[in-house]
N, C-alpha and C positions, 0 to 999 in steps of 0.2 A: 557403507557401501555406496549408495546414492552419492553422499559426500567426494569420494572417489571419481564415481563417474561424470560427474560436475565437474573438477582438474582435466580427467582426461577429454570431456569436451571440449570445454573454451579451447587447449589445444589443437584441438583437432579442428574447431573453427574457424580460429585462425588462420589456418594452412589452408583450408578446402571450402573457404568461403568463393572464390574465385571460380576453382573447379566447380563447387554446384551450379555459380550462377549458367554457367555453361552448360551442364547437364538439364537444368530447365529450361532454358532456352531451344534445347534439342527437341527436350519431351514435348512442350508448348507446341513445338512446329510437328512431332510427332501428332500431336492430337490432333492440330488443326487438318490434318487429312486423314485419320479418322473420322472426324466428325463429317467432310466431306465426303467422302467414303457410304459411312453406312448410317448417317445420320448423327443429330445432339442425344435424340435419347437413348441409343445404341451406347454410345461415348460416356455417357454418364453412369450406367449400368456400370460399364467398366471398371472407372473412376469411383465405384461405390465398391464394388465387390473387394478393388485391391486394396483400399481404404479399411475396411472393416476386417480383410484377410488379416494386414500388416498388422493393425492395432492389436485382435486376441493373440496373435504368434508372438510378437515381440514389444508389448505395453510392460515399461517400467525395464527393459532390458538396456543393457549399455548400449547395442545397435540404437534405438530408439530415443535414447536418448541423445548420441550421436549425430544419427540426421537430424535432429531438432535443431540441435546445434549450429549445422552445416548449412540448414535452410532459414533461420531466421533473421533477420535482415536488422542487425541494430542498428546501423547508421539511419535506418528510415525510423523504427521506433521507439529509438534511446530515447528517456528524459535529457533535455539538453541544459549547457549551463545557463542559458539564455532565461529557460523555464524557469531553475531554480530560483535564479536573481527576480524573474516578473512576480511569483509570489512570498517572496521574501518583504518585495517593494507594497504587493499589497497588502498587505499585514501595517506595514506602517501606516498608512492610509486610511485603511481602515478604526485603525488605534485613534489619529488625528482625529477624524470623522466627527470620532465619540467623543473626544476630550472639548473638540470646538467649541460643540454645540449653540454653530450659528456666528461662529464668529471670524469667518474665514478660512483659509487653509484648507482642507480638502473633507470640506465639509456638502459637497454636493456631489463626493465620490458613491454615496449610496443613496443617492436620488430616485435613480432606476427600480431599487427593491422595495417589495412590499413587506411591512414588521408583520411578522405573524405569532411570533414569543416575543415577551419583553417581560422578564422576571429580572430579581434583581442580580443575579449572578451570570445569566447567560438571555442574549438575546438570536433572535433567529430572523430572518430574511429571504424572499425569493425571489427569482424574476423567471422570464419563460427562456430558455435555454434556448437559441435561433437555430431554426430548422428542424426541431423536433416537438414532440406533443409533451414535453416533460420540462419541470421546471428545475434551474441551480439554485441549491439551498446555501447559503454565507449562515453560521452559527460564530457569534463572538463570546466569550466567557474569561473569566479568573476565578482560581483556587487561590488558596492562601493556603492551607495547612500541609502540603507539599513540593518540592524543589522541580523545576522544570526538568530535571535531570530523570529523575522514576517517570516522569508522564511520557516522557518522549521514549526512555526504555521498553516501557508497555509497550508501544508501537510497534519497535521495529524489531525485538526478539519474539521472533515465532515459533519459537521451541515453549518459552514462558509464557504466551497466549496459553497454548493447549493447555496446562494446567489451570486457567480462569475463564475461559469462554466458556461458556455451559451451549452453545448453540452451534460449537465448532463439530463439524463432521469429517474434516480432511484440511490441512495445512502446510504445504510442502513448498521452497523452492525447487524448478522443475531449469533453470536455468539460469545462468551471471555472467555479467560482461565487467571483467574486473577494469578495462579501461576506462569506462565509464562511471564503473560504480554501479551500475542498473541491475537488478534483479528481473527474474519472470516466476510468480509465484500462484499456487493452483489451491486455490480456496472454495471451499465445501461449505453451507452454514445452514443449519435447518431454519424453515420456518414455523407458521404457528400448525396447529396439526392438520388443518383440513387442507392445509397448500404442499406444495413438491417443494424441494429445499433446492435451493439456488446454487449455482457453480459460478463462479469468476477464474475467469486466469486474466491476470494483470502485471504492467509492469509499478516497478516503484525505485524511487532513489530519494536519500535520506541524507542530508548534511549536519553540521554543526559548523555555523558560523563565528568564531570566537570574537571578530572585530565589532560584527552588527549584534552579539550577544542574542543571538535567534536559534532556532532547529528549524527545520522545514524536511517535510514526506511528501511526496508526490506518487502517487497511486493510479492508473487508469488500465483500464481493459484495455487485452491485446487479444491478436489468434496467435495462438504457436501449436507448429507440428509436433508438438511431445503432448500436445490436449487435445483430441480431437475431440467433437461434439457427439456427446449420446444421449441417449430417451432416459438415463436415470433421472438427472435432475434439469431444471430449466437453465439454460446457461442465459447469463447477462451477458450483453454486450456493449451496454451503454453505460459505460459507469466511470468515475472519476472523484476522489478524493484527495482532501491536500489540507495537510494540516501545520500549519509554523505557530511554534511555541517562543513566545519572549520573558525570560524571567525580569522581576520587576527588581534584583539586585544582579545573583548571581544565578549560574546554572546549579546547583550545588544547596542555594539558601532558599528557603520556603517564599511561595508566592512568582503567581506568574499570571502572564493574560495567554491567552489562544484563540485561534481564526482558524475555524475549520471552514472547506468550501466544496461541496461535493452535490453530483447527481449522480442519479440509479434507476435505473428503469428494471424494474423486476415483473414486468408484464403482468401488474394486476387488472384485471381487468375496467374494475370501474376507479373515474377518476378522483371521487371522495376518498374511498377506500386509499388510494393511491396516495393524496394528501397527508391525510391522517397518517397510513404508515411510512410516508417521509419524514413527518414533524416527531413520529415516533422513535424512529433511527436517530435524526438527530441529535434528540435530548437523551434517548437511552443509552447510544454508543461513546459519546464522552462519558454517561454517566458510572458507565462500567469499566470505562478506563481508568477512571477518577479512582475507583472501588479497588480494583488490584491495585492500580499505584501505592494509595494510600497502604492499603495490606502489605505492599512489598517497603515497603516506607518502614512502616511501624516493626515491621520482623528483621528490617538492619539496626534499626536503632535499638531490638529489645538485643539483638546479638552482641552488638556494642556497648551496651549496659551491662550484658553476661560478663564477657573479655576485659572493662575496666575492673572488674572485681575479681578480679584473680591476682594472685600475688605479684606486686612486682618485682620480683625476684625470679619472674617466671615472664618477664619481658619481652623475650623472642619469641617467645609462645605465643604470646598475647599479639604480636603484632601481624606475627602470620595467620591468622586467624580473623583478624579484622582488618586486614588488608586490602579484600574482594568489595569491600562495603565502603571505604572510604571515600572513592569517588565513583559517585555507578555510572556518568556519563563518559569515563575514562576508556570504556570497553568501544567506545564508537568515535574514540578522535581518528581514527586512519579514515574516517570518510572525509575530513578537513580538506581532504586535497581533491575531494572533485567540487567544492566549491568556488 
């Protein structure tokens, strides 16, 4: 159903992008004499009442999802290809960095960060994030006993999250802009017990680069009118993730390195606290990805081990059945073309 009313958006988008911007511009000039009128707190009263009337009438309905639609402005907060290409570039760089060690080349591209992990498989990094009290975390890492192909699918199929995240409370996309490639996706995640569990709505766009042999996710907080903000859970608004995966042969063959790059502000209050459960996030959220990959990994190949053992006299059989599994990044080449 959802699915549905997703098609009949972007449609409707399209066509009434124009006409809303015109109806806001109306309303805007409608308020600004209101507010003169009979006051800001008079006007906001208003602006709350029809706010929270709209949402319990028509939250999760085609109307509502409709004007979200109508209202949300992707030209201003699409992921662009400009983005894509800047963290693709730093990925390499970063790679460089590591292999120099000291001996030119862009090896004083992580000058700026302080090492805060340096284990042998995964190192971590921060610096302070300009103009806010929060620091970007840079995490660089390689696996070996898995194909770039399962790590990057963990990611971006969120129907198959919900079956592995234990901490997922809600996971929906709430809007797509198929021109772009860009999703708007409304994410629920508990936290530990004594905290309120965090809301994100964010956007994200996902390539497969087949020449630079890369993946790249780009992830950050947006507002959209299909989420408005309530007292259930604490919503983020400062957040941003971005993860580009390079296999060390193929997308397809075991072994790969990764650069993840992300901040979060989840409004804890104190700033050790805050620390600690950054450096936490870090290490435990690829660690968990690693953990379904590998599980989704090992249950294609036991399935492919099932299916070579069946007669081959029973060959059509055999092939339609292990078809889905032969190449799992095959299910996300149509994003090729917004790279």
């Amino acid at each position: 159903m959802n699915r549905n009313i997703l098609m009949i958006a972007e449609s409707v988008a399209r066509q009434c992008n124009g006409i809303a911007s015109q109806r806001v511009r109306r309303a805007s000039q409608i308020l600004t004499l209101y507010k003169k009128l009979y006051g800001e707190k008079a006007m906001r009263r208003v602006l709350n009442n029809f706010r929270t009337s709209f949402s319990r009438k028509h939250h999760g309905s085609p109307v509502y999802f409709m004007i979200g639609a109508c209202l949300f402005a992707w030209d201003k907060e699409k992921v662009t290809d400009k983005e894509m290409k800047s963290v693709i570039d730093d990925m390499s760089k970063v790679r460089n960095a590591k292999v120099d060690h000291g001996g030119g080349g862009d090896t004083d591209y992580l000058a700026s960060w302080e090492e805060v992990v340096n284990k042998e498989h995964i190192k971590i990094w921060r610096q302070p994030l300009e103009g806010t009290h929060l620091h970007e975390y840079k995490v660089y890492g390689s696996y070996y006993d898995i194909p770039a192909s399962v790590f990057f699918q963990i990611q971006v199929d969120l129907e198959y999250r919900k079956t592995w995240d234990a901490y997922l409370v809600d996971l929906n996309v709430v809007d797509r802009d198929k021109e772009s490639g860009c999703e708007v996706v409304h994410w629920v995640t508990k936290y530990p017990v004594t905290w309120t569990g965090r809301e994100y709505v964010y956007i994200r766009r996902y390539t497969i680069d087949e020449d630079k042999k890369v993946m790249a996710l780009v992830s950050r907080a947006v507002d959209h009118p299909a989420c408005p903000n309530t007292d259930k859970y604490v919503r983020v608004t400062q957040y941003e993730s971005i993860m580009v995966i390079k296999p060390h042969t193929d997308f397809n063959q075991k072994g790969f390195d990764y650069v993840m790059t992300y901040y979060d502000d989840p409004q804890i209050m104190f700033s050790s606290q805050a620390f600690k459960f950054a450096k936490f996030i870090g290490v435990n959220f690829v660690d968990s990805i690693h953990k379904a990959a590998k599980d989704l990994y090992d249950n294609n190949q036991s399935t492919k081990n099932n299916n070579a053992s069946v007669s081959t006299n029973d060959s059509s059989s055999w092939t339609q059945q292990s078809g889905d599994n032969s190449n799992i990044h095959s299910s996300y080449n149509a994003q090729k073309q917004y790279s």
